[in-house]
TORKOL-4160 file (C-alpha; in steps of 0.2 Angstrom, whole numbers, padded with zeros to 4 digits, m for minus):
172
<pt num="1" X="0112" Y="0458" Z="0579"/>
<pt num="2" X="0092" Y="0460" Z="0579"/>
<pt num="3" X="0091" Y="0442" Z="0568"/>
<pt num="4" X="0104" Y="0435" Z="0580"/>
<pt num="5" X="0094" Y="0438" Z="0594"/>
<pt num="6" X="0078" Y="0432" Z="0588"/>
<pt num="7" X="0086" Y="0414" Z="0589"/>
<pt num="8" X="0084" Y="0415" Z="0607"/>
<pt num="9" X="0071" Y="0417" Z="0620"/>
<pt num="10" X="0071" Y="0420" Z="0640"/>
<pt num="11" X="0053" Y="0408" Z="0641"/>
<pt num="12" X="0056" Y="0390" Z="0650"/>
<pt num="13" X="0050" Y="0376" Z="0641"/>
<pt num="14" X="0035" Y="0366" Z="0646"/>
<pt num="15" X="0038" Y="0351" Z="0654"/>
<pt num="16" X="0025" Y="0337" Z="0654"/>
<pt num="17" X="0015" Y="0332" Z="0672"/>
<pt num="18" X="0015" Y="0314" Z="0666"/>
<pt num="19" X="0031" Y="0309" Z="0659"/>
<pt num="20" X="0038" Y="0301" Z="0674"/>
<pt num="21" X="0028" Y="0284" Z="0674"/>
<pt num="22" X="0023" Y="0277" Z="0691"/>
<pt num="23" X="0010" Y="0263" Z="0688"/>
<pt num="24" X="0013" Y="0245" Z="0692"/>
<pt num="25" X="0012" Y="0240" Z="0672"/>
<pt num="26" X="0019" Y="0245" Z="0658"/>
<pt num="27" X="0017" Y="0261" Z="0649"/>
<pt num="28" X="0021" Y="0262" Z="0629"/>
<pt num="29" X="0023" Y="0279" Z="0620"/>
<pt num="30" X="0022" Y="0280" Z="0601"/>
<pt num="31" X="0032" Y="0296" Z="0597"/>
<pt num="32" X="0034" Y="0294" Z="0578"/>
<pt num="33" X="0043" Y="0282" Z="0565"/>
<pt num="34" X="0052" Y="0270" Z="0575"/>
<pt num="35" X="0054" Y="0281" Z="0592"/>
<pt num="36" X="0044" Y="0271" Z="0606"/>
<pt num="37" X="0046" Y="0276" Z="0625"/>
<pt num="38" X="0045" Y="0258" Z="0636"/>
<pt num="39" X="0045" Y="0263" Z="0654"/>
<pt num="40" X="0040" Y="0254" Z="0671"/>
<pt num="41" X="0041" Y="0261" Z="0688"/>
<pt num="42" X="0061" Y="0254" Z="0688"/>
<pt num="43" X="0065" Y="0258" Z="0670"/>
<pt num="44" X="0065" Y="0267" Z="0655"/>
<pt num="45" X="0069" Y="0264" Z="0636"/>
<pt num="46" X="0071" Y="0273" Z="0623"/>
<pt num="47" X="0069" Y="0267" Z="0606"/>
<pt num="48" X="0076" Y="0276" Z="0591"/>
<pt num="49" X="0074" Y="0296" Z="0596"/>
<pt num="50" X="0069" Y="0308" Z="0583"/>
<pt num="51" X="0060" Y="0321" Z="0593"/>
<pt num="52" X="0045" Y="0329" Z="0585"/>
<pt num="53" X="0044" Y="0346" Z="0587"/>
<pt num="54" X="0029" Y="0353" Z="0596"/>
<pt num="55" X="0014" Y="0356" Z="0584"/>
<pt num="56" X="m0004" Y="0359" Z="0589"/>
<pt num="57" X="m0016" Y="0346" Z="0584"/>
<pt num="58" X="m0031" Y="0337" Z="0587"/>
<pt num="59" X="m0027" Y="0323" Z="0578"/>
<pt num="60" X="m0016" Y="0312" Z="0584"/>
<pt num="61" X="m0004" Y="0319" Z="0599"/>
<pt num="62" X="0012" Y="0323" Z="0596"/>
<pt num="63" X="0025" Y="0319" Z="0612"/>
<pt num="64" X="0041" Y="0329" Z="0612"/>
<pt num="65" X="0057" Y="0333" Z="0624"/>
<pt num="66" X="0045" Y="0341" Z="0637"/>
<pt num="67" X="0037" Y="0323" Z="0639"/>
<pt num="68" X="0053" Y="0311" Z="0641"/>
<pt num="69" X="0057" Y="0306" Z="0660"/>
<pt num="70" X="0071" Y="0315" Z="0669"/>
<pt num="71" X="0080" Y="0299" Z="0665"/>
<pt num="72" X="0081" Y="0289" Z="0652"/>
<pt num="73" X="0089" Y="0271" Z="0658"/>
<pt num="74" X="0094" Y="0265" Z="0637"/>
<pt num="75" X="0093" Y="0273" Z="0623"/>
<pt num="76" X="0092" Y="0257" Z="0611"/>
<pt num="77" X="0098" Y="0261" Z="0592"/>
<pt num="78" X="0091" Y="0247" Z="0580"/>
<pt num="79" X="0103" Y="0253" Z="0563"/>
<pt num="80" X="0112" Y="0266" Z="0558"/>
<pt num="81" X="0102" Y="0279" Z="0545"/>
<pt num="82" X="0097" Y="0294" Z="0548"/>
<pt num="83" X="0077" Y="0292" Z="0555"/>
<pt num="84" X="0086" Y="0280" Z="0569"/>
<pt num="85" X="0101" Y="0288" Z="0575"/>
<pt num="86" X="0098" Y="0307" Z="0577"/>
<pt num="87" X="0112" Y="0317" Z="0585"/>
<pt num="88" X="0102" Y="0334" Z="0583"/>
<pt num="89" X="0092" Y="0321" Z="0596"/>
<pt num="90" X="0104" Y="0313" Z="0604"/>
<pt num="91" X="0114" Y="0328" Z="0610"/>
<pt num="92" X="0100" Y="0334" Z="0617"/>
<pt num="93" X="0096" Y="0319" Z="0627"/>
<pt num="94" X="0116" Y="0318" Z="0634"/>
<pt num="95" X="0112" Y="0324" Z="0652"/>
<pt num="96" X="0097" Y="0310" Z="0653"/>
<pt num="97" X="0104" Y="0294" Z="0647"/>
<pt num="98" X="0109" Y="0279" Z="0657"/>
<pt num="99" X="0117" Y="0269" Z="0643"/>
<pt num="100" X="0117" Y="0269" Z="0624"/>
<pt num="101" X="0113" Y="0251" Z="0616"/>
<pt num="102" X="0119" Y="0250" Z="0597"/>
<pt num="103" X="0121" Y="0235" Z="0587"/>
<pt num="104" X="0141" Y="0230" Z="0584"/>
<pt num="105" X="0147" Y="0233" Z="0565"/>
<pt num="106" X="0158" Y="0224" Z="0553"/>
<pt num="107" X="0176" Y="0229" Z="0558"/>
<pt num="108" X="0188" Y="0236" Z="0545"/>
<pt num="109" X="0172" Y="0240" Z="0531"/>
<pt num="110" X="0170" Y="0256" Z="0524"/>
<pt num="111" X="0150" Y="0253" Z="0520"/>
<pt num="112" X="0147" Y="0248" Z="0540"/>
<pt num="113" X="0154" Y="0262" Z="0551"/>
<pt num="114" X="0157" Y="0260" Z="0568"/>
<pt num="115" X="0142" Y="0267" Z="0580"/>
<pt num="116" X="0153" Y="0265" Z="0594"/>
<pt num="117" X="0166" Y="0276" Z="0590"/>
<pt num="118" X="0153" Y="0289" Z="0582"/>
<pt num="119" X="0145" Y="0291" Z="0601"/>
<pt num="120" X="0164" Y="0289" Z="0610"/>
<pt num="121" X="0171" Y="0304" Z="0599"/>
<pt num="122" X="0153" Y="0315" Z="0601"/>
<pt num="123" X="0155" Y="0314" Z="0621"/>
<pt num="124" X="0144" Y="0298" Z="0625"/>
<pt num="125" X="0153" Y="0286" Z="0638"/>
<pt num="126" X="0142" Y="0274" Z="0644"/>
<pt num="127" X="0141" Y="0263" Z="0628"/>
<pt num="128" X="0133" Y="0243" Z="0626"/>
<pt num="129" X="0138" Y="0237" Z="0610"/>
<pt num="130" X="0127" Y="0220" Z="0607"/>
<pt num="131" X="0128" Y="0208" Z="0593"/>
<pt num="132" X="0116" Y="0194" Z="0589"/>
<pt num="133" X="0106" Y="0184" Z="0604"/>
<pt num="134" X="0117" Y="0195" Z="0618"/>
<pt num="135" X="0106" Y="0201" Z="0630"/>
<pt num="136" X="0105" Y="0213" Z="0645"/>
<pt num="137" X="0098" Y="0209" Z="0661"/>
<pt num="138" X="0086" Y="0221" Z="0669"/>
<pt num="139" X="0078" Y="0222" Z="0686"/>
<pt num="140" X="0061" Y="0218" Z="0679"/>
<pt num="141" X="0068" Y="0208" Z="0661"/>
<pt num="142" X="0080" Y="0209" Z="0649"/>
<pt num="143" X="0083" Y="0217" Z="0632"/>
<pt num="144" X="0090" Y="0205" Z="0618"/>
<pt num="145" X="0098" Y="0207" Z="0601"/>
<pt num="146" X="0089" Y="0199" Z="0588"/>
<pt num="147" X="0094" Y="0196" Z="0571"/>
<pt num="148" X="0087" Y="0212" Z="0559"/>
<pt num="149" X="0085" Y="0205" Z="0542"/>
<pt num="150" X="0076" Y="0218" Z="0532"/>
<pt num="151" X="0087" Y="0232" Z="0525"/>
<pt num="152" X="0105" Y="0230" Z="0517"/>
<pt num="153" X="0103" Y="0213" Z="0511"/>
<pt num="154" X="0115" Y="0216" Z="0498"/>
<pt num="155" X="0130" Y="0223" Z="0509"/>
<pt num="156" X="0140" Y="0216" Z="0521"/>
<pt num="157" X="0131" Y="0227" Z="0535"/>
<pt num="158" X="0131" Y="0220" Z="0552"/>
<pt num="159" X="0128" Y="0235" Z="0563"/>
<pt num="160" X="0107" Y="0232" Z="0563"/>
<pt num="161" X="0099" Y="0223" Z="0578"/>
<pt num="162" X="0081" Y="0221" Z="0581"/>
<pt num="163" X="0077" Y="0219" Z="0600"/>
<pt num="164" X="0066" Y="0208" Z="0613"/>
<pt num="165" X="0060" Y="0217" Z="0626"/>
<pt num="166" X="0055" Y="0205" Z="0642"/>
<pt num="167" X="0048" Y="0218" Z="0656"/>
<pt num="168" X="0035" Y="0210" Z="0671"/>
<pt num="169" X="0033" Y="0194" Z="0660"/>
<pt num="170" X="0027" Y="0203" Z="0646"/>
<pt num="171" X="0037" Y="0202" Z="0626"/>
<pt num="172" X="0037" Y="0215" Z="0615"/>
């Protein structure tokens, strides 16, 4: 019972002053690997989430839960391994995302499972499921799906998307 019990604790977790952005630019937040925060006053996106856990450092600094916004507008998903799709992360996102973005598999391959039903049958609901050159329209921009050609070359994987970010005429 004693072990049990030291798995939990009665302290609130920190929450970070400055994670809702409110400049008239556009902030960029490196988090780790391929998890970048994109946000403007009007949106926010999510790139990728693996959260880091916190770590003390004076290195580099290390952003974690307590620094994402209240909400996160798209959690955008470039393929489907492990260091790009996180549902330890994920799940505990749930209550902040808008919308999911995930690229669209090859229907009816065992090698490119479906991220669409993965999310529908683990409780997400608002799902954007792009393929090449779709795009979404943004107050401020768009998102569009580009063609990812690294990775898989040798499978008949389609669920991999890189992405064009347009926000306040700027491309990323």
């Amino acid at each position: 019972q004693l072990l049990f019990q030291s798995f939990f604790t009665t302290t609130l977790p920190s929450i970070a002053d400055d994670r809702i952005y409110q400049g008239e630019g556009i902030r960029l937040r490196y988090f780790g690997h391929a998890y970048v925060l994109v946000q403007t006053k009007s949106v926010s996106i999510l790139f990728d989430p693996v959260i880091s856990y916190p770590i003390q450092t004076n290195e580099v600094p290390r952003y974690t839960l307590s620094d994402l916004p209240d909400h996160i507008d798209y959690v955008v998903i470039t393929h489907n391994h492990q260091d790009h799709i996180m549902f330890e992360t994920l799940l505990q996102l749930r209550h902040k995302i808008g919308s999911i973005v995930f690229p669209s598999n090859h229907v009816g391959t065992l090698e490119d499972p479906s991220i669409k039903l993965i999310l529908k049958h683990t409780g997400f609901s608002s799902l954007v499921e792009l393929k090449e050159m779709d795009t979404i329209t943004l107050e401020e921009g768009e998102i569009m799906a580009l063609p990812f050609l690294g990775e898989h070359s040798d499978l008949n994987i389609q669920s991999k998307l890189s992405y064009n970010i347009q926000l306040k005429g700027k491309k990323f």
